[in-house]
PDB file of N, CA, C and O in Angstrom:
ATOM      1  N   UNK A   1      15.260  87.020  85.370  1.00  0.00           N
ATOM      2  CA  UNK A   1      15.249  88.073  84.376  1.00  0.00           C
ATOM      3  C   UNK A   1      15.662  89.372  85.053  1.00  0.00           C
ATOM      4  O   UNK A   1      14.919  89.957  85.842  1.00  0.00           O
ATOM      5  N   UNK A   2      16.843  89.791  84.724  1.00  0.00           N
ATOM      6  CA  UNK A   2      17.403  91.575  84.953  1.00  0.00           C
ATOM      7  C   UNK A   2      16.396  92.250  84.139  1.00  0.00           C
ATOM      8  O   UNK A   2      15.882  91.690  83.171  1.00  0.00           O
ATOM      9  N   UNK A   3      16.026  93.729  84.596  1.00  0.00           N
ATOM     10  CA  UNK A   3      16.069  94.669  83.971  1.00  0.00           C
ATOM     11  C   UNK A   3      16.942  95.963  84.252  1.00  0.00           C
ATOM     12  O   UNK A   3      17.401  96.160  85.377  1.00  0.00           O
ATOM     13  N   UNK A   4      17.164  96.861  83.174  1.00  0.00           N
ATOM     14  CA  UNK A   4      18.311  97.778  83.948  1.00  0.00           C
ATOM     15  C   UNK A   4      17.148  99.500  83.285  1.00  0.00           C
ATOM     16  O   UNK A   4      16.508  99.783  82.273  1.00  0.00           O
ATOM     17  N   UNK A   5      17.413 100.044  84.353  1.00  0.00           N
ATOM     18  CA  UNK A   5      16.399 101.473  83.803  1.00  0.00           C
ATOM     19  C   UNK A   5      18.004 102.588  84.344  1.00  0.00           C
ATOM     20  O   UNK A   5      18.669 102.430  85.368  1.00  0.00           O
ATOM     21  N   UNK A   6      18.162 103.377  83.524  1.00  0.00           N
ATOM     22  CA  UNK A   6      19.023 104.774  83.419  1.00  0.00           C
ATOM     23  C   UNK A   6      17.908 105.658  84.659  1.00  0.00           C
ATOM     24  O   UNK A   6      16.685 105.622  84.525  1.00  0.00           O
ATOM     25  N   UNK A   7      18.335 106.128  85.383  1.00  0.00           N
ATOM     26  CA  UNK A   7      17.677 106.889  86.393  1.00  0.00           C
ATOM     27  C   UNK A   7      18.063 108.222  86.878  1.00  0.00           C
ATOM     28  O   UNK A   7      19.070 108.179  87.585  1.00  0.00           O
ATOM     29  N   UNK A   8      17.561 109.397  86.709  1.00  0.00           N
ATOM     30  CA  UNK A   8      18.007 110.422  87.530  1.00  0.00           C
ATOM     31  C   UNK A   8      18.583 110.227  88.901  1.00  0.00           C
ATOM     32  O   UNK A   8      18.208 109.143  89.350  1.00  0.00           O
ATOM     33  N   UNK A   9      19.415 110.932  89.789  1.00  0.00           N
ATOM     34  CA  UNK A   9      19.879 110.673  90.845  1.00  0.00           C
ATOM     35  C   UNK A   9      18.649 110.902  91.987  1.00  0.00           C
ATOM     36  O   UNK A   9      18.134 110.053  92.714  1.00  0.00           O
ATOM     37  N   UNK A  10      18.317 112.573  91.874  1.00  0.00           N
ATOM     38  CA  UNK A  10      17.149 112.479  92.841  1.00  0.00           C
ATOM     39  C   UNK A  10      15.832 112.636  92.710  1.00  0.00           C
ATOM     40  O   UNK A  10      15.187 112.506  93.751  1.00  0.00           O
ATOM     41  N   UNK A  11      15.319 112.849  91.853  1.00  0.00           N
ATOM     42  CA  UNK A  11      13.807 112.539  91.225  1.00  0.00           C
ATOM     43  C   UNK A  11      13.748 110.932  90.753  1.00  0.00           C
ATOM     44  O   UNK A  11      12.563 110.606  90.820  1.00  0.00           O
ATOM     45  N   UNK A  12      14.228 110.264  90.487  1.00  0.00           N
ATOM     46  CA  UNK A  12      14.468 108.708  90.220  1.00  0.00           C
ATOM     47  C   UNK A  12      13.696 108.821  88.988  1.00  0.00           C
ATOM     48  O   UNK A  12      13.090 107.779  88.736  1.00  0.00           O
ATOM     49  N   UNK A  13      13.482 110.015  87.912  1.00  0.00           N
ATOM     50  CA  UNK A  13      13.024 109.945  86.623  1.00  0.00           C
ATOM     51  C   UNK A  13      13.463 108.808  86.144  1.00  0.00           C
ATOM     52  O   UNK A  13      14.242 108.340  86.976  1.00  0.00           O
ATOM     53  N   UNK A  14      13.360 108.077  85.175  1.00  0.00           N
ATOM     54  CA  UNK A  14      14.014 107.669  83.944  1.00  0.00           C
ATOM     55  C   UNK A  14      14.526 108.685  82.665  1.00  0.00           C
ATOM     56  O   UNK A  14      13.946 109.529  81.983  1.00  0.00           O
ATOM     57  N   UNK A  15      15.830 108.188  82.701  1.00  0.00           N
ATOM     58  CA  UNK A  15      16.609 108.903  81.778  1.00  0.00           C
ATOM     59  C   UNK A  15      16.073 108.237  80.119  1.00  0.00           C
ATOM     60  O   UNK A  15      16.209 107.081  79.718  1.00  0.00           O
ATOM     61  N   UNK A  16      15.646 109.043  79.624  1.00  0.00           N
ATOM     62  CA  UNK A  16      15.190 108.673  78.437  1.00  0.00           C
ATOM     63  C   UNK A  16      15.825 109.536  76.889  1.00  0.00           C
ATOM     64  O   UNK A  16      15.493 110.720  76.933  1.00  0.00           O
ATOM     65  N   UNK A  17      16.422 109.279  75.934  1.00  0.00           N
ATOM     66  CA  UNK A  17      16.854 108.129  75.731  1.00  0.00           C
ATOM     67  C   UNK A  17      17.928 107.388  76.246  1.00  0.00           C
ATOM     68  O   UNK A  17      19.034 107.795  75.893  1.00  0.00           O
ATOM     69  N   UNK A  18      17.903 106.438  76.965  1.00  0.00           N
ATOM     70  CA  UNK A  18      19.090 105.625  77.053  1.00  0.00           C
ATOM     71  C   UNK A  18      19.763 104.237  76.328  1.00  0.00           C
ATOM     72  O   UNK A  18      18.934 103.553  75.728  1.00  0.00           O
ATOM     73  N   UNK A  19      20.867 103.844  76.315  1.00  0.00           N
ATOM     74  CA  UNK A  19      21.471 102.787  74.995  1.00  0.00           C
ATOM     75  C   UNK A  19      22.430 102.090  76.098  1.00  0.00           C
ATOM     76  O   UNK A  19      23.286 102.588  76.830  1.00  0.00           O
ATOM     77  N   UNK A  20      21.967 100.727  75.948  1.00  0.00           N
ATOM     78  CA  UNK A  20      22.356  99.681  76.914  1.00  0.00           C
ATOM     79  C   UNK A  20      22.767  98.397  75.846  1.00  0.00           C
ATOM     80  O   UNK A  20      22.046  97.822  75.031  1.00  0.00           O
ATOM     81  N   UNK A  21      24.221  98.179  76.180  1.00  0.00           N
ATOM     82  CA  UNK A  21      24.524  97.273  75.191  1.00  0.00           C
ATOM     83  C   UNK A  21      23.878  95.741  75.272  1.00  0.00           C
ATOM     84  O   UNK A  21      24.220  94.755  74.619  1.00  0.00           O
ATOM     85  N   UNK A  22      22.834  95.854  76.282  1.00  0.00           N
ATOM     86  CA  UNK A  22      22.395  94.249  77.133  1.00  0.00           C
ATOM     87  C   UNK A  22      21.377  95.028  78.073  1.00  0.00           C
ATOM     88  O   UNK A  22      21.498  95.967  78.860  1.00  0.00           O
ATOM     89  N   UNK A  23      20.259  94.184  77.625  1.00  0.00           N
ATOM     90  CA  UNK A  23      19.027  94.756  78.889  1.00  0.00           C
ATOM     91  C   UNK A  23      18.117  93.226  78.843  1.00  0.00           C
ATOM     92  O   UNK A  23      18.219  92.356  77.978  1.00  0.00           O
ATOM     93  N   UNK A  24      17.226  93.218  80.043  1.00  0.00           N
ATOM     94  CA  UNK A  24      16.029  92.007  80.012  1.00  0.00           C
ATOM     95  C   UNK A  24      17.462  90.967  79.596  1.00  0.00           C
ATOM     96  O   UNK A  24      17.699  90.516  78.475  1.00  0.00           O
ATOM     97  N   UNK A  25      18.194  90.784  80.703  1.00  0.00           N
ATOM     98  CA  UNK A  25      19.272  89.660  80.198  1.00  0.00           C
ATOM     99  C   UNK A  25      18.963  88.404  81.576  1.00  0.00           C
ATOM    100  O   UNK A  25      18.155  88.646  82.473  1.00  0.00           O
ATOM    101  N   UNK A  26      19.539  87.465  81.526  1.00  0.00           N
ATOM    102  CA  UNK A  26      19.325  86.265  82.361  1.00  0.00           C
ATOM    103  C   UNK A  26      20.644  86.141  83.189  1.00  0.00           C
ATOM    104  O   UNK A  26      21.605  85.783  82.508  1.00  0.00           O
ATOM    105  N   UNK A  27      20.899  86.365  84.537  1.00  0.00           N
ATOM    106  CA  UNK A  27      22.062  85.968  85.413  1.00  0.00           C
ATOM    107  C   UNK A  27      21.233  84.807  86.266  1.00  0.00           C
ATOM    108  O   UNK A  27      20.020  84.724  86.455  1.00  0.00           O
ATOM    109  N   UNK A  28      22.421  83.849  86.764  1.00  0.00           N
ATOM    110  CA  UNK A  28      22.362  82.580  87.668  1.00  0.00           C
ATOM    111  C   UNK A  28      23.028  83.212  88.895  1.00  0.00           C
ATOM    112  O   UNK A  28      24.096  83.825  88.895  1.00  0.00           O
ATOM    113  N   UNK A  29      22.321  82.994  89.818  1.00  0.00           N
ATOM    114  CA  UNK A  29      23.161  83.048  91.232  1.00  0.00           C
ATOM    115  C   UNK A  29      24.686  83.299  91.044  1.00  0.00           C
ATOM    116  O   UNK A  29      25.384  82.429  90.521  1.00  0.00           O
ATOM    117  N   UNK A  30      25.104  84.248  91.383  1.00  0.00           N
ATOM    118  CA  UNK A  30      26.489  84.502  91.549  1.00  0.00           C
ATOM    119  C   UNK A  30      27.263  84.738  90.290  1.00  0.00           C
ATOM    120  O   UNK A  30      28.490  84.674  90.369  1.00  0.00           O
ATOM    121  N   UNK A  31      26.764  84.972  89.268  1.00  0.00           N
ATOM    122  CA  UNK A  31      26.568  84.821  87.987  1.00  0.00           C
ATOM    123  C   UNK A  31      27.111  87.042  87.620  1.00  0.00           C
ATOM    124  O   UNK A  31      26.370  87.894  88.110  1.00  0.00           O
ATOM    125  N   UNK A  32      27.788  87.278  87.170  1.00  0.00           N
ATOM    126  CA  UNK A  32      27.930  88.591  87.097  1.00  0.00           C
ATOM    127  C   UNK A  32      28.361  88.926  85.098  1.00  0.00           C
ATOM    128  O   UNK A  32      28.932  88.145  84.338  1.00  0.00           O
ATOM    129  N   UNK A  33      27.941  90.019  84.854  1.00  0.00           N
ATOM    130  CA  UNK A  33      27.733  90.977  83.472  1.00  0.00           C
ATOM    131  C   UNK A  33      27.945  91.798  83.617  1.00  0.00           C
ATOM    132  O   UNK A  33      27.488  92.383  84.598  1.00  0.00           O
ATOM    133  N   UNK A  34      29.195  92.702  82.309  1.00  0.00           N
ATOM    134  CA  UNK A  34      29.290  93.876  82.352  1.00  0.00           C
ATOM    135  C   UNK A  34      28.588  94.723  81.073  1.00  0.00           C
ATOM    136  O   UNK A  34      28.706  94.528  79.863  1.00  0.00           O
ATOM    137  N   UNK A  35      27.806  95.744  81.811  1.00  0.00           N
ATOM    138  CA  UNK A  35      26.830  96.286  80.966  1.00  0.00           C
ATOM    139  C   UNK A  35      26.974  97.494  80.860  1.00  0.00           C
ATOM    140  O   UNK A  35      26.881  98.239  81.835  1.00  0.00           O
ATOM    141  N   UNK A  36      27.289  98.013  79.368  1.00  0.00           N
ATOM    142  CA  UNK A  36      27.745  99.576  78.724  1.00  0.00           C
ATOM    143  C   UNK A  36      26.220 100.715  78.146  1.00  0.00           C
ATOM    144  O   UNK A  36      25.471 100.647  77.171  1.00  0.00           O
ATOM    145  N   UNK A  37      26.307 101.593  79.219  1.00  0.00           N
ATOM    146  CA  UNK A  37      24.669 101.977  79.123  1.00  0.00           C
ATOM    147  C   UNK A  37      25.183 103.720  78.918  1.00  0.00           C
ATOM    148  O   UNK A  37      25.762 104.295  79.840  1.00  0.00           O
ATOM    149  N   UNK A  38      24.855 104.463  77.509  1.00  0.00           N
ATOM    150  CA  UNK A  38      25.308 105.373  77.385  1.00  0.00           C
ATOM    151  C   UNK A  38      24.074 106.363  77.770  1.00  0.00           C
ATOM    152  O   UNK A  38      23.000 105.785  77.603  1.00  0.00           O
ATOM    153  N   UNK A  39      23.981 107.271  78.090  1.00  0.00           N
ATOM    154  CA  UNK A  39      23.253 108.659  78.423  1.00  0.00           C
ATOM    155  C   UNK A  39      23.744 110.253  78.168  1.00  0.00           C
ATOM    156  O   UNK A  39      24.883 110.625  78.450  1.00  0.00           O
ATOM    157  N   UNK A  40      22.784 111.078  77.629  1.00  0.00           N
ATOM    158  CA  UNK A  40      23.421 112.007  76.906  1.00  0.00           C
ATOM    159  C   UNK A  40      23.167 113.138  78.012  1.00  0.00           C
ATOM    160  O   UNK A  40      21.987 113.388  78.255  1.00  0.00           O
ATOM    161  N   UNK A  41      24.102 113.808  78.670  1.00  0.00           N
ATOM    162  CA  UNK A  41      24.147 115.085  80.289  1.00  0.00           C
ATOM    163  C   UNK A  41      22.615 115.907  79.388  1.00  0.00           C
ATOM    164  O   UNK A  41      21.460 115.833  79.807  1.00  0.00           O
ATOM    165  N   UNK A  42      22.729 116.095  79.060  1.00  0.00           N
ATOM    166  CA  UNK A  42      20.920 117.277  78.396  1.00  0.00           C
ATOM    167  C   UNK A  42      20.183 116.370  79.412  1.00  0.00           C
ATOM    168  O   UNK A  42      19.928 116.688  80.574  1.00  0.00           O
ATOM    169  N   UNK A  43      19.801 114.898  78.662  1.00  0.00           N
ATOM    170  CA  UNK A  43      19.126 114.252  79.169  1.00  0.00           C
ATOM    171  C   UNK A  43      18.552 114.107  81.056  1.00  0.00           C
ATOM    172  O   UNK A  43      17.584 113.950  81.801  1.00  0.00           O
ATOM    173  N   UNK A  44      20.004 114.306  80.985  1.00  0.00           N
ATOM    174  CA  UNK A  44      19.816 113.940  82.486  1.00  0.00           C
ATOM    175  C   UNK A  44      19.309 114.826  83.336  1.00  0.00           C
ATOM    176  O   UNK A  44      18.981 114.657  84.511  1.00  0.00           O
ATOM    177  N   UNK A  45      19.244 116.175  82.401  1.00  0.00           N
ATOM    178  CA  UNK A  45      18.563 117.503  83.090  1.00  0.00           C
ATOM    179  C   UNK A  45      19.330 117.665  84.617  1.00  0.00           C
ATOM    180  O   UNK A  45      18.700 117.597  85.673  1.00  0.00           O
ATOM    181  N   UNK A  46      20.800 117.889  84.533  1.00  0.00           N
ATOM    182  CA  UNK A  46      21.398 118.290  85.907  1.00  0.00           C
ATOM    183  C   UNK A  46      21.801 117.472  87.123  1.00  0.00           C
ATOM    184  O   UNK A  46      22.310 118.018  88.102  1.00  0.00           O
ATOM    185  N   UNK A  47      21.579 116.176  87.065  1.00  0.00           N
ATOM    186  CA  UNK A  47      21.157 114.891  87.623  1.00  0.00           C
ATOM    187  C   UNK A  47      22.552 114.353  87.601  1.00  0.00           C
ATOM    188  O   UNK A  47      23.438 114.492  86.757  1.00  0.00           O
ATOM    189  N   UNK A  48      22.527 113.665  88.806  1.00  0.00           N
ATOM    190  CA  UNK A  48      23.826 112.146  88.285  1.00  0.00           C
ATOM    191  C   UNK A  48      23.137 111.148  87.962  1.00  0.00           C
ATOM    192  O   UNK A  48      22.266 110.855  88.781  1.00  0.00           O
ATOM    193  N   UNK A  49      23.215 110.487  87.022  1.00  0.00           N
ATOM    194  CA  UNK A  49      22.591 109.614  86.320  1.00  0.00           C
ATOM    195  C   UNK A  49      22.854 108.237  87.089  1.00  0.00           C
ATOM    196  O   UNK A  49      23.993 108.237  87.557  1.00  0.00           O
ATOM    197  N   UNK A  50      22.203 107.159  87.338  1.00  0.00           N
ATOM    198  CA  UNK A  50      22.293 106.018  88.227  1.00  0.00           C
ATOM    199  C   UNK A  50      21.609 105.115  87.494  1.00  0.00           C
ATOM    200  O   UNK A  50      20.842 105.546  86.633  1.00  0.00           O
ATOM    201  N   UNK A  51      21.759 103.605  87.703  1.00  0.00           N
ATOM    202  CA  UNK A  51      21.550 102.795  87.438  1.00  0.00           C
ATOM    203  C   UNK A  51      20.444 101.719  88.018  1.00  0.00           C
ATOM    204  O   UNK A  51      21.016 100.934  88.774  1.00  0.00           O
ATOM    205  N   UNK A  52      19.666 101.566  87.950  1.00  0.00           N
ATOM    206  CA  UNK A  52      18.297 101.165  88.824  1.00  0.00           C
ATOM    207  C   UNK A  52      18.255  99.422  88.038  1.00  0.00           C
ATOM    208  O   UNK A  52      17.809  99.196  86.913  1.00  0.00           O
ATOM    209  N   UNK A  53      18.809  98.436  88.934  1.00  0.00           N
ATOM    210  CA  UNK A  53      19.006  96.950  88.298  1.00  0.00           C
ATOM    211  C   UNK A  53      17.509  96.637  88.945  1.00  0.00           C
ATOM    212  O   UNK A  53      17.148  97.186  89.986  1.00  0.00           O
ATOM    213  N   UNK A  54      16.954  96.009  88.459  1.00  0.00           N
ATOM    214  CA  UNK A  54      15.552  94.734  89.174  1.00  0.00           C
ATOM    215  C   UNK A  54      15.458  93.609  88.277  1.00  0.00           C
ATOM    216  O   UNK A  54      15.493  93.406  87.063  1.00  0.00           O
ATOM    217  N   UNK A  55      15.282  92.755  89.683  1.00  0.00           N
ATOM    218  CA  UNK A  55      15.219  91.232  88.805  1.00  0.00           C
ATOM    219  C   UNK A  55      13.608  90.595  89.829  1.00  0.00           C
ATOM    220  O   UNK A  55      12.999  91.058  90.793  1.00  0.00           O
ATOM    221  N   UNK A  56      13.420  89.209  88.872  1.00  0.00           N
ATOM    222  CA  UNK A  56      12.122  88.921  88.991  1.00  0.00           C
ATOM    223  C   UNK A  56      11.929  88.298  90.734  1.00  0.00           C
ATOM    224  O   UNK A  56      10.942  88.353  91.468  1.00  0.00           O
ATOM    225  N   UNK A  57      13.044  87.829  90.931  1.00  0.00           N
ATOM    226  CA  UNK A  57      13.114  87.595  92.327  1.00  0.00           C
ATOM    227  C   UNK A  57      13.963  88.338  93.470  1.00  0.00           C
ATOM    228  O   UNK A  57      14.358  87.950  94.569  1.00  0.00           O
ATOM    229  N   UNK A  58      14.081  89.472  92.832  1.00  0.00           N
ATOM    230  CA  UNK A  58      15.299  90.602  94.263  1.00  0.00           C
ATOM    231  C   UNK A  58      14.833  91.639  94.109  1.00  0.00           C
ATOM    232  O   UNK A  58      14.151  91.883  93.113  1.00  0.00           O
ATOM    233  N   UNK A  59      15.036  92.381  94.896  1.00  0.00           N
ATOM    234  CA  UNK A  59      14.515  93.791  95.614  1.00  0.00           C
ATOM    235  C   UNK A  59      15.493  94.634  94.147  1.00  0.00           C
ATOM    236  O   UNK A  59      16.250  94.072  93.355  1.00  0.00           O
ATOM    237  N   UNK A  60      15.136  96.018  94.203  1.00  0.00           N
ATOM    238  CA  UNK A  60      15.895  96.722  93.465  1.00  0.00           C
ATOM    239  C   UNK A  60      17.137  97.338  93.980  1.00  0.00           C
ATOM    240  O   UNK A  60      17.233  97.941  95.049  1.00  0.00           O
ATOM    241  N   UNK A  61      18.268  97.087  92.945  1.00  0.00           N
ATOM    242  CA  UNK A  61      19.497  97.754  93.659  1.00  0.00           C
ATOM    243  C   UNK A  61      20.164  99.017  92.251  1.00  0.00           C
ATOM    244  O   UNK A  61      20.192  99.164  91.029  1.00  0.00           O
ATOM    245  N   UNK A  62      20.574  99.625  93.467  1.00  0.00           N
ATOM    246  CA  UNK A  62      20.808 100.979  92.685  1.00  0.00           C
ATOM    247  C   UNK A  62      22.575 101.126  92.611  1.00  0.00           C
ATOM    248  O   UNK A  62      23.292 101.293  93.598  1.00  0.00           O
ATOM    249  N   UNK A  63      23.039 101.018  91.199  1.00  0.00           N
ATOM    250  CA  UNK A  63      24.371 101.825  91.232  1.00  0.00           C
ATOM    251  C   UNK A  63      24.834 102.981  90.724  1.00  0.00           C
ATOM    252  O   UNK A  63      24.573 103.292  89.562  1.00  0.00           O
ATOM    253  N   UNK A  64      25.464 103.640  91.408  1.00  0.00           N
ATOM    254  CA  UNK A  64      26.174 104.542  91.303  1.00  0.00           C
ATOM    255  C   UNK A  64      27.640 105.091  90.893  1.00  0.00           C
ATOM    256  O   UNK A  64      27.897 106.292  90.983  1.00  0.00           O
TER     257      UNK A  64
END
């Protein structure tokens, strides 16, 4: 099980509201998804907005 959280760059807030065309989705080993996650700049209060992936068995990885 993925989860995907919208994240401030350096406070690691959560960007709230965020709109993810696919969240809590299921990948297989080697298995890849492309996921359209909109965020509104107010929101982000000044921030680069980042992408914070965690799954039930891997460490968290962050994109940018």
């Amino acid at each position: 099980m993925v989860h995907l959280k919208a994240v401030r760059e350096t406070s690691r807030d959560r960007i709230l509201p965020a709109m993810y065309s696919d969240n809590y989705l299921w990948l297989m080993p080697g298995e890849r998804r492309a996921i359209l996650t909109e965020v509104q700049d107010a929101d982000a209060r000044g921030e680069k907005p980042q992408i914070l992936v965690e799954g039930f068995n891997t460490g968290e990885v962050v994109y940018r």
